[in-house]
C-alpha positions in Angstrom: -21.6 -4.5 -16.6 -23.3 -0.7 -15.4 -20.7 0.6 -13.3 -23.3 3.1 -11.6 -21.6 6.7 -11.3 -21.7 8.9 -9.4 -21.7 6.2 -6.7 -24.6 6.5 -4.0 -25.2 4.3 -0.9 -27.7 2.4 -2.4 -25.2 1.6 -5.4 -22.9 0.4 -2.7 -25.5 -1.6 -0.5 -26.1 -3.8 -4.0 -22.7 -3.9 -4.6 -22.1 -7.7 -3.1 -19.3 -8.1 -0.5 -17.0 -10.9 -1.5 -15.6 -13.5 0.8 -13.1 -12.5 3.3 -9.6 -13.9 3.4 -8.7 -16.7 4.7 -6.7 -16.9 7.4 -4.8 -20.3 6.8 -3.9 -18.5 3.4 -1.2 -15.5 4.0 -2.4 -14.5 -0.2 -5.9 -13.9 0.7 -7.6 -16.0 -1.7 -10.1 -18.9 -0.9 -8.3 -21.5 -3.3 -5.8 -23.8 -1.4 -2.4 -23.1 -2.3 -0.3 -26.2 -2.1 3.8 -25.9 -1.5 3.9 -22.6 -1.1 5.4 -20.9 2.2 4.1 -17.5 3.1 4.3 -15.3 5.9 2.2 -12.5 7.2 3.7 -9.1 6.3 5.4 -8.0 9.6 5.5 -4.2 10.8 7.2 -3.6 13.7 6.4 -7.4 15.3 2.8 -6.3 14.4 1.6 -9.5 12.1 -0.9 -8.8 8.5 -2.7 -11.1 6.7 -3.9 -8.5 4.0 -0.8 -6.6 2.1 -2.8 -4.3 0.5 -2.6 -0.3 2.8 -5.6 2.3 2.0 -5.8 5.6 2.1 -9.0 7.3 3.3 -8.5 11.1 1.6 -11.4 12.1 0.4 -14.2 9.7 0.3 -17.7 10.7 1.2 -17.8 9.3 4.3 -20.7 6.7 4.0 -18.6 5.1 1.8 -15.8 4.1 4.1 -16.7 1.1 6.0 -17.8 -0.4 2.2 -14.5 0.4 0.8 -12.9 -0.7 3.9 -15.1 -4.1 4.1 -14.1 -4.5 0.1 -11.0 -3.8 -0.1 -9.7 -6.6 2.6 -7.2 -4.7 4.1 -6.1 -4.2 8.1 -4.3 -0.6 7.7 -6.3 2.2 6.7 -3.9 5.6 6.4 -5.5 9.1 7.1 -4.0 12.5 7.5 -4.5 13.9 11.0 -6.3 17.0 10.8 -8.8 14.3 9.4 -9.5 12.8 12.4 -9.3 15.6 14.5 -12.4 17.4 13.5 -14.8 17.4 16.3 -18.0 16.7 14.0 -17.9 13.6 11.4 -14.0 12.2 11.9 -13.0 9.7 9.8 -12.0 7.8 12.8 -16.1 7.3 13.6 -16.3 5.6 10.1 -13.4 3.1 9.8 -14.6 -0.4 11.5 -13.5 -2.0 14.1 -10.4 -4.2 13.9 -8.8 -1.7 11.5 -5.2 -0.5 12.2 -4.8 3.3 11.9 -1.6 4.2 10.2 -2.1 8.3 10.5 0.7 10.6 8.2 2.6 13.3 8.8 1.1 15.2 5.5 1.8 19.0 5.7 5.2 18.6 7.8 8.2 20.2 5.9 10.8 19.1 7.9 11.8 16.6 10.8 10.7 18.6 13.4 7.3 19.5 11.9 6.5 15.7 11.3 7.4 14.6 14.6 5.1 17.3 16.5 2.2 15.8 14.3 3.4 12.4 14.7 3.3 12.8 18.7 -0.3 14.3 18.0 -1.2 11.3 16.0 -0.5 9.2 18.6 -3.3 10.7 20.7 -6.0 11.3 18.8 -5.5 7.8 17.2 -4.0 5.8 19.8 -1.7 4.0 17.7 2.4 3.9 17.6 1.8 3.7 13.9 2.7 6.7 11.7 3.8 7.3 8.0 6.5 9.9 7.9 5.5 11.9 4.7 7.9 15.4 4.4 7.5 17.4 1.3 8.2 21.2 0.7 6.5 22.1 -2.2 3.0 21.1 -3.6 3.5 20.7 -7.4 5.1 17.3 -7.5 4.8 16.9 -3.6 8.2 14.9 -3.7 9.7 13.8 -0.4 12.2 15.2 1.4 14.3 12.1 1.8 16.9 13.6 3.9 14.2 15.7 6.4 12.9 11.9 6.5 15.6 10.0 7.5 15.8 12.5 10.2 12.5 11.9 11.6 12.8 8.7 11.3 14.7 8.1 13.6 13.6 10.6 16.0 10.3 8.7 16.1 11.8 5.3 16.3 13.6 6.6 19.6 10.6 7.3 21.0 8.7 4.0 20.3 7.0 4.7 17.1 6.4 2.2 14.3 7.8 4.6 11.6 6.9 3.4 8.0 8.4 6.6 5.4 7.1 7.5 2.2 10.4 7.9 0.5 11.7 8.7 -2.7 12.9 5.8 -4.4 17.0 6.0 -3.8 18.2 3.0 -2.9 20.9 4.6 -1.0 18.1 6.5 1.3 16.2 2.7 1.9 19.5 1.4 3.4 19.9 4.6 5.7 16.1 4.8 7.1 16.5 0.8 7.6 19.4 2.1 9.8 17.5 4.9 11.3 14.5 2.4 12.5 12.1 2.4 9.8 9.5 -0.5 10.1 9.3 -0.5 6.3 9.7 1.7 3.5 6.9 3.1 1.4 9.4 4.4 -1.9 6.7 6.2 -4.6 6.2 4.7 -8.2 5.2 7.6 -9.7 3.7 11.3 -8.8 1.6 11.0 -6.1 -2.1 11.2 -7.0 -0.6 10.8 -10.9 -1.9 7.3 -11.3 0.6 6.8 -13.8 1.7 3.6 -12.1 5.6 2.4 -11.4 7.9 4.6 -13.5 10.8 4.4 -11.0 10.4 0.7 -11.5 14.6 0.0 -11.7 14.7 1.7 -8.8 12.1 -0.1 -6.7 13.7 -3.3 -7.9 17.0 -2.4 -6.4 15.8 -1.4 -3.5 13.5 -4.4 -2.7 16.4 -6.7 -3.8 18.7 -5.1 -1.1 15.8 -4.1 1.9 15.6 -6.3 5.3 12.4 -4.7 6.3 9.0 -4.1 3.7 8.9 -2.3 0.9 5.7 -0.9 0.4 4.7 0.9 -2.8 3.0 4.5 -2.1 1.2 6.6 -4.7 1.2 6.7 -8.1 -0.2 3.4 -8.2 -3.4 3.9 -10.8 -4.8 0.3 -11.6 -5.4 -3.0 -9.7 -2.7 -4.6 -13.1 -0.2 -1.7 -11.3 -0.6 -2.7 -8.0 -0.4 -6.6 -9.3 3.2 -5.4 -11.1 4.4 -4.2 -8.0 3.7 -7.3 -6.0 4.7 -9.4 -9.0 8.6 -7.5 -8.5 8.6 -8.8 -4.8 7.2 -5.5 -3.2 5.4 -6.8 0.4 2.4 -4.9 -0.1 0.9 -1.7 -1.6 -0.4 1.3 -0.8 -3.5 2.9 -3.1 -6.0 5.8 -2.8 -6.8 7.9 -5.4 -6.9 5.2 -8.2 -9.6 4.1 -5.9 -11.2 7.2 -4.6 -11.5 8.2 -8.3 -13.5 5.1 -9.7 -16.8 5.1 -10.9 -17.9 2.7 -8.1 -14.8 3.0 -5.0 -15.9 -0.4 -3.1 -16.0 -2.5 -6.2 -12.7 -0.6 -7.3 -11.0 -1.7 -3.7 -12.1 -5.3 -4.6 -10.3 -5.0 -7.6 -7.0 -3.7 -5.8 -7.5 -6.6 -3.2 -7.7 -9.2 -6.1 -4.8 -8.1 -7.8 -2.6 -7.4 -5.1 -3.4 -11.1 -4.1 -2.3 -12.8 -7.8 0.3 -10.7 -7.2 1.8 -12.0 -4.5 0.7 -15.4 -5.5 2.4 -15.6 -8.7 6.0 -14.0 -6.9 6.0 -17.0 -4.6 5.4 -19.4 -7.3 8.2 -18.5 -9.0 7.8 -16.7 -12.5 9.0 -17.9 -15.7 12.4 -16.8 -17.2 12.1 -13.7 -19.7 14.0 -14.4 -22.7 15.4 -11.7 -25.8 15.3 -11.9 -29.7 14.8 -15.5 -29.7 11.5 -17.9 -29.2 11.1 -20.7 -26.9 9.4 -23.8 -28.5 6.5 -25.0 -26.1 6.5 -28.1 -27.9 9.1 -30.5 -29.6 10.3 -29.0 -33.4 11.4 -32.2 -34.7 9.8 -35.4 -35.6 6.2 -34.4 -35.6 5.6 -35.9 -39.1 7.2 -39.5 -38.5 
């Protein structure tokens, strides 16, 4: 299959949308699922079908309502100097419907984030916001203390408050305590696609949250993001896996797919991993008789 690159809005116009979730189906996908119990993901009493978050960086922004439309989701994240600019904002692009989940990207400590946050909340018009505090822009790693801080400034002051985090189990538990509607811990370097290599740690922390764990950045292929959900994570976050693709929409239709298996094949219940030994699918004995 031509993957057309670069991609241009006529690529994206013959790019074919596919079917949109059903509702009766939490997993977004059209096959009935029979015995399985699912909820919507739940942020701040606000109810999801889709568990898959976007970003909205750097597309071209023709591109977004396809992505958005492919991709499945109902959050679409953006940093707010994004949507402040008086002349193309993202916010004219993103279609209707759509929740706005605006971050705190440039803020270096609690106090920085929550001036942005409270500016988010303006320009937006949501209680939404992802707390993201780093100080330095080489590995861009969060400030998990700074963040537990503004956490729960924010949450004082009515804010859904969903921090990207970095992946200390210890830190989960205390932003759960400072009000966090969920917790976004990374799997790898953000922008890095290099996937989930603070997997143990995610694992710990989604055995032990009592609010979502979402995973944020590093995630770099829809099998990734299918990992993630496979673990028990309640949704994930992608961007630049997708904003890097040779063709974004039908790349956010991968992402939606596979965070959906994902999902699926948690609740099903997945089959004991066994070491140094097989397992016989079929009887050993007596096949000759």
């Amino acid at each position: 299959m031509m993957i057309p690159n670069p991609v241009t809005e006529e690529s994206v116009a013959s790019t074919p949308l596919p079917p949109q979730p059903s509702v009766t189906n939490p997993v977004g996908t059209a096959a009935p699922m029979p015995n399985v119990v699912d909820t919507p993901l739940n942020l701040g009493g606000h109810e999801f079908e889709s568990r898959f978050i976007l970003g909205s960086g750097r597309y071209d922004l023709n591109l977004i309502k396809a992505t958005v439309e492919h991709a499945g989701t109902q959050i679409v994240t953006m940093a707010l100097r994004r949507a402040q600019t008086t002349e193309n904002s993202v916010l004219d692009y993103i279609p209707e419907g759509i929740t706005l989940l605006p971050n705190t990207s440039g803020a270096r400590n609690a106090e920085e984030a929550v001036r942005i946050a409270r500016l988010a909340r303006e320009v937006c018009q949501t209680d939404f916001v992802k707390v993201e505090i780093e100080h330095e822009t080489k590995y861009l790693l969060p400030d998990n203390a700074e963040t537990i801080r503004a956490t729960e400034m924010l949450a004082k002051e009515g804010f859904v408050v969903m921090p990207y985090m970095f992946p200390d189990p210890i830190a989960a538990r205390q932003l759960e305590e400072a009000g966090a509607a969920a917790v976004m811990p990374l799997g790898s370097l953000i922008g890095s696609n290099m996937g989930l290599r603070m997997r143990d740690f995610i694992q710990i922390i989604i055995a032990n949250a009592n609010v979502p764990v979402i995973i944020d950045a590093g995630i770099g292929r829809p099998s990734q993001a299918c990992e993630a959900m496979e673990m028990g994570a309640d949704a994930v976050m992608a961007y630049t896996a997708v904003a890097s693709a040779g063709n974004i929409p039908l790349m956010a239709k991968a992402f939606r797919d596979a965070i959906a298996a994902g999902r699926a094949a948690y609740l099903s219940g997945l089959g004991k991993v066994t070491e140094g030994q097989a397992v016989p699918s079929s009887p050993t004995t007596g096949y000759l008789h």
